[in-house]
MDAnalysis code that builds the backbone (N, CA, C; Angstrom):
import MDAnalysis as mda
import numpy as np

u = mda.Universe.empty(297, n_residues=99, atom_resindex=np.repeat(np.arange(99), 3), trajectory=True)
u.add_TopologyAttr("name", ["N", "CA", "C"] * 99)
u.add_TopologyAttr("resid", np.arange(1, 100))
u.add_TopologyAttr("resname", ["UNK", "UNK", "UNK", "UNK", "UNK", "UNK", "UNK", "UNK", "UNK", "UNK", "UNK", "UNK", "UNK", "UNK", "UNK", "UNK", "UNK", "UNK", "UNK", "UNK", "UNK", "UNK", "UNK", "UNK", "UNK", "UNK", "UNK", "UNK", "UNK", "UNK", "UNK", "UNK", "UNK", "UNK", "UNK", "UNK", "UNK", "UNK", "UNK", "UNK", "UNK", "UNK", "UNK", "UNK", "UNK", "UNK", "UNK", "UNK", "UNK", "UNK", "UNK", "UNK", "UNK", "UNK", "UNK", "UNK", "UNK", "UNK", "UNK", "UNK", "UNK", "UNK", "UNK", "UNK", "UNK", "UNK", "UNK", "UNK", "UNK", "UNK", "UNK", "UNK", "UNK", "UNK", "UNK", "UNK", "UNK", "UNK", "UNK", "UNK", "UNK", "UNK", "UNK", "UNK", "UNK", "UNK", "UNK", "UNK", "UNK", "UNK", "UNK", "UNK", "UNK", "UNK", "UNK", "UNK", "UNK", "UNK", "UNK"])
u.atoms.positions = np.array([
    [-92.141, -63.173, -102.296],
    [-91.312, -62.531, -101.299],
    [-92.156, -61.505, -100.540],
    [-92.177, -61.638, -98.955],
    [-93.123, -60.645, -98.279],
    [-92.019, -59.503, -98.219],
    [-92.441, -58.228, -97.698],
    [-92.192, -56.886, -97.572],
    [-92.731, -56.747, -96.616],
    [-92.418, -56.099, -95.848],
    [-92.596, -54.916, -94.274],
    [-93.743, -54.067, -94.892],
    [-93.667, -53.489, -95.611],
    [-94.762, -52.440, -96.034],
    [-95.528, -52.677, -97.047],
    [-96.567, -52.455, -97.172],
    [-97.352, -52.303, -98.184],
    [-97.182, -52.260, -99.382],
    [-98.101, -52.992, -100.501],
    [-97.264, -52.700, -101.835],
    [-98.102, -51.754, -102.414],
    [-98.921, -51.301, -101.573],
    [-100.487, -50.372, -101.890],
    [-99.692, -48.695, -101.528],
    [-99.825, -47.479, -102.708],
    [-99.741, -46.056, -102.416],
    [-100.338, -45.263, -103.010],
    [-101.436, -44.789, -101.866],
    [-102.058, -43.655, -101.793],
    [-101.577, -42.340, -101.256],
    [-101.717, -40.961, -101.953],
    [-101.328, -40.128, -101.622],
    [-102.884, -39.618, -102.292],
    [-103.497, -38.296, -100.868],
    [-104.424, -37.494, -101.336],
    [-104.066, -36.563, -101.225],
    [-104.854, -35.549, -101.327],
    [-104.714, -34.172, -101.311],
    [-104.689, -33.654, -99.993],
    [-105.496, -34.647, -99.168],
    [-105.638, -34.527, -97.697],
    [-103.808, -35.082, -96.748],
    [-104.087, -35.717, -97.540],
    [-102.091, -36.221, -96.819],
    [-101.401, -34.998, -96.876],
    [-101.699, -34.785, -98.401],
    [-100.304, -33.491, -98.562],
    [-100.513, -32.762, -97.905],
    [-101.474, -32.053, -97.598],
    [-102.219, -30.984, -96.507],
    [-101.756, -31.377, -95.060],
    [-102.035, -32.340, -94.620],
    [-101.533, -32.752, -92.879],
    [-100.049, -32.738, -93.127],
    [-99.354, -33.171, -93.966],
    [-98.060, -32.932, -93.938],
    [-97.233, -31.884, -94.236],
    [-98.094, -30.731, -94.757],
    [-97.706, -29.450, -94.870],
    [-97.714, -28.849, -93.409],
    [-99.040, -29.552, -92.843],
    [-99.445, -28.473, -91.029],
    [-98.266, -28.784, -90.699],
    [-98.253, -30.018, -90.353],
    [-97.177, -30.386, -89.388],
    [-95.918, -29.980, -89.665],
    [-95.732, -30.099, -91.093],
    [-94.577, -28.513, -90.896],
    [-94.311, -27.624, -90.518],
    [-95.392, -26.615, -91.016],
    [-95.405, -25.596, -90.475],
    [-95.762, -25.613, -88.866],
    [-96.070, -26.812, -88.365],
    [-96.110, -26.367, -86.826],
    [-94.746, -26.992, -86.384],
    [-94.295, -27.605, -86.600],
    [-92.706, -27.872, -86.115],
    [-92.008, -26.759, -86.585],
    [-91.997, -26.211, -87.980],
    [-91.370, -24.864, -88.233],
    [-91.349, -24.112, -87.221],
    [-92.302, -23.677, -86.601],
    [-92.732, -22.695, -86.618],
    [-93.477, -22.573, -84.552],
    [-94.998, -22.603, -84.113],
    [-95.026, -22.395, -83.370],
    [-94.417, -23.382, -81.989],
    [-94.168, -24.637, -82.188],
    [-94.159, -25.742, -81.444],
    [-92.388, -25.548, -81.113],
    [-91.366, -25.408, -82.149],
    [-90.572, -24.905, -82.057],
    [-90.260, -23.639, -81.257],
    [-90.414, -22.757, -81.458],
    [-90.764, -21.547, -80.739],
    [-90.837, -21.934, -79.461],
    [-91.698, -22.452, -79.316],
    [-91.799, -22.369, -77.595],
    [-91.443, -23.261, -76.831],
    [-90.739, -24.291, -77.330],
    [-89.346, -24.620, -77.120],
    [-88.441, -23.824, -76.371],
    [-87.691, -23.498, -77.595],
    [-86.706, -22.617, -77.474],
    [-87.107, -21.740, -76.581],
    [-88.566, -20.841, -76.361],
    [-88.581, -19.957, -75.526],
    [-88.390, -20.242, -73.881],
    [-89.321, -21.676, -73.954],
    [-88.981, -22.397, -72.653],
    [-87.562, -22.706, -72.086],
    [-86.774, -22.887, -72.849],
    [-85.324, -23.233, -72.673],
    [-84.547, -21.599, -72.314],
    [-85.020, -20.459, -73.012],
    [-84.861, -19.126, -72.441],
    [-84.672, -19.025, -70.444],
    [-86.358, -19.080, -70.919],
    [-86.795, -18.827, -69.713],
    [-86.124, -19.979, -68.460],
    [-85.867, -21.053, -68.382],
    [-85.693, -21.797, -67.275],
    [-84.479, -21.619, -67.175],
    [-83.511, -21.118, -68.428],
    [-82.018, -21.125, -68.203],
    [-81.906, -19.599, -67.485],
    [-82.923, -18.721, -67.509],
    [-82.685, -17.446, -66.979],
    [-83.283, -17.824, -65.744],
    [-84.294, -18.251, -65.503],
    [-84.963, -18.639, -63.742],
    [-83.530, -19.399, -63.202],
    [-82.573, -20.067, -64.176],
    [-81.744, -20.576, -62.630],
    [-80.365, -20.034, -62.321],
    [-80.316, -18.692, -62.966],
    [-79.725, -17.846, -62.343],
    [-79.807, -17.358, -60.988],
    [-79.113, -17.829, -60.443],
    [-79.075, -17.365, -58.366],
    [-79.545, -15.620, -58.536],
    [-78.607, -15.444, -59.432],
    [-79.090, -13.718, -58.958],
    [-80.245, -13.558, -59.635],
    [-81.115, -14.366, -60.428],
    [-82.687, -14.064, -60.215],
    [-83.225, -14.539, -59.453],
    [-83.399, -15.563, -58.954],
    [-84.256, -16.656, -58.162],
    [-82.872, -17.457, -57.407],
    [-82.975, -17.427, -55.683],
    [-82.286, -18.051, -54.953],
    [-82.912, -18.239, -54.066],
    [-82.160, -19.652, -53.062],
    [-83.242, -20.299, -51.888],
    [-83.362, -21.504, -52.447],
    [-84.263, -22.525, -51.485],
    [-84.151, -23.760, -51.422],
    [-84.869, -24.431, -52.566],
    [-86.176, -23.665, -52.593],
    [-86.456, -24.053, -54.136],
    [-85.759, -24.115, -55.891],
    [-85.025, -22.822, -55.776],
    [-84.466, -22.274, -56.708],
    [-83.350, -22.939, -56.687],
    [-83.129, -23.561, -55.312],
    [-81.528, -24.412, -55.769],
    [-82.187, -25.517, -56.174],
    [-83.686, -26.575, -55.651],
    [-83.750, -27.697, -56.016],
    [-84.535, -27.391, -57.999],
    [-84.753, -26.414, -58.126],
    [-84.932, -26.291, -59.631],
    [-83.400, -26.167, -60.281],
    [-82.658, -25.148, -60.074],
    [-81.974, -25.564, -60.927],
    [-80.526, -26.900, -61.038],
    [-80.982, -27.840, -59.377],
    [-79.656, -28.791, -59.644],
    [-80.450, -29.975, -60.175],
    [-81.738, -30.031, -59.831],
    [-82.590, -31.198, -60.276],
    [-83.270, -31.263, -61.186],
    [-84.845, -30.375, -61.011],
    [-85.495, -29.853, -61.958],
    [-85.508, -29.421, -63.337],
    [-84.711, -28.598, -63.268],
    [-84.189, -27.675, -64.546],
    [-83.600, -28.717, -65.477],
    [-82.241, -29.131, -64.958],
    [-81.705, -29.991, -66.040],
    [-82.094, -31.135, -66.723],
    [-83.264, -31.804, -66.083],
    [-83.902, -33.160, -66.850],
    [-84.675, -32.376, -67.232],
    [-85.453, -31.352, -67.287],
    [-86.508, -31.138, -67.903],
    [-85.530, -30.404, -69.457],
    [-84.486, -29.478, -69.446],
    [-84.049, -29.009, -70.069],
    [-83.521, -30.057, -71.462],
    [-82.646, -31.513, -70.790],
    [-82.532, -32.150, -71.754],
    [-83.286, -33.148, -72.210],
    [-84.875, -33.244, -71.835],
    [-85.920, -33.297, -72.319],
    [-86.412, -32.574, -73.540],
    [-86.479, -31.460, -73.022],
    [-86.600, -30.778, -74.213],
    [-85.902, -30.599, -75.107],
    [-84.574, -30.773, -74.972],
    [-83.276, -30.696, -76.335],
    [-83.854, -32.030, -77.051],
    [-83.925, -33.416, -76.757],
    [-84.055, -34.429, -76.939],
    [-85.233, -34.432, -78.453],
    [-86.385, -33.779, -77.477],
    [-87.853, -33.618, -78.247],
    [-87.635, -32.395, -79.375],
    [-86.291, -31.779, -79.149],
    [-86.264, -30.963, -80.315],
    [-85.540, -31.542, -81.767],
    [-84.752, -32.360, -81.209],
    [-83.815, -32.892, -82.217],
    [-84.767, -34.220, -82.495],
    [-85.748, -34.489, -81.823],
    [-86.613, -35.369, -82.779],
    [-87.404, -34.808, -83.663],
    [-88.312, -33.586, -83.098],
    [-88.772, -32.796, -84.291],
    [-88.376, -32.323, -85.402],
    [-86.873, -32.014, -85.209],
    [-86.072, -32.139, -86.218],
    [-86.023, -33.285, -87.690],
    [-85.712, -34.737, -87.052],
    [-85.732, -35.486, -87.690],
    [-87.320, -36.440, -88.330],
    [-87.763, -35.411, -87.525],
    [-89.631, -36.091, -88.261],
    [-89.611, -34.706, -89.379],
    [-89.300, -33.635, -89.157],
    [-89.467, -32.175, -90.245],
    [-88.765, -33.141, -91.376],
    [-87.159, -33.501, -91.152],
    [-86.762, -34.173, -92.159],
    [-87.279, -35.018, -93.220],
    [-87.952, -36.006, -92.352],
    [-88.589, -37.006, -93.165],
    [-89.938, -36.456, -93.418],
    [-90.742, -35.789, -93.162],
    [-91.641, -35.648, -93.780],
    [-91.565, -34.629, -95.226],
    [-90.218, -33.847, -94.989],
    [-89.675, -33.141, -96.399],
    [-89.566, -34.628, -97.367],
    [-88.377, -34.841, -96.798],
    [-88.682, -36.495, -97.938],
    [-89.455, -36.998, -98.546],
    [-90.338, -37.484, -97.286],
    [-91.464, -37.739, -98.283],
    [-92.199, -37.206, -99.096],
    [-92.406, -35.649, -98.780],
    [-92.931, -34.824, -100.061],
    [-92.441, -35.289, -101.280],
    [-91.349, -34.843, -101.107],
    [-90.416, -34.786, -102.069],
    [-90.572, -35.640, -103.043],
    [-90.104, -36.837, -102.122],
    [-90.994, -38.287, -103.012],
    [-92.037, -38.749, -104.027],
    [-93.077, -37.910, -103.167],
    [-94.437, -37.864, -103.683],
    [-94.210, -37.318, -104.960],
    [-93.928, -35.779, -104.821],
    [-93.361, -35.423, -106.411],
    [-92.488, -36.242, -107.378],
    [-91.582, -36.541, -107.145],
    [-90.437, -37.629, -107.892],
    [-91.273, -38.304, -108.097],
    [-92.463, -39.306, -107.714],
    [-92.741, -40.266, -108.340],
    [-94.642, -40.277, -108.744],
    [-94.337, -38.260, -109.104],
    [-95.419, -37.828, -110.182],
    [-96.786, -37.765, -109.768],
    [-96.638, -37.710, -108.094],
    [-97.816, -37.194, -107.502],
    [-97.508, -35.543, -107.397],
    [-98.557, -35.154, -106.799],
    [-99.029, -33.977, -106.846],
    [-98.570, -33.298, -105.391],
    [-97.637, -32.278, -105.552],
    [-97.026, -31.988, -104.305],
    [-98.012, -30.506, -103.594],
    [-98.425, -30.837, -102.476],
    [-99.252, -29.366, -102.041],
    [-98.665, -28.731, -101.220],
])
């Protein structure tokens, strides 16, 4: 019977390590500036900060695809943080070495 995946598992010390970064950078700075970006463009399309022809074509056009762009790419980072907890997790449960 074939399988989709591999029947081969390696876990190094080096995996656990890249999968710790990437935590902590979805935790943490990549997140962040996100959210800060989403600050900032929702405050730029305030008329009473920024008004005029530009400022209207940012915030009826601009702003909003880029905005739920970024919601999009957050709630995927989300669900990769998820699974890569999992898989830690995993790794331990099945008596590897969790870093």
């Amino acid at each position: 019977m074939s399988k989709d995946v591999s029947d081969r598992v390696l876990t190094t010390s080096q995996a656990g390590t890249l999968i710790n970064q990437m935590l902590a950078q979805i935790q943490g700075p990549v997140t962040e500036s996100l959210n800060r970006l989403q600050q900032l463009g929702d405050q730029l399309s305030d008329p009473n900060v920024w008004d005029g022809g530009h400022a209207q074509q940012f915030r009826g056009q601009i702003w909003p695809s880029n905005k739920a762009a970024d919601q999009k790419y957050l709630q995927q980072l989300q669900q990769l943080q998820q699974w890569l907890k999992q898989v830690h997790l995993n790794i331990g449960a099945a008596g590897g070495t969790q870093y």
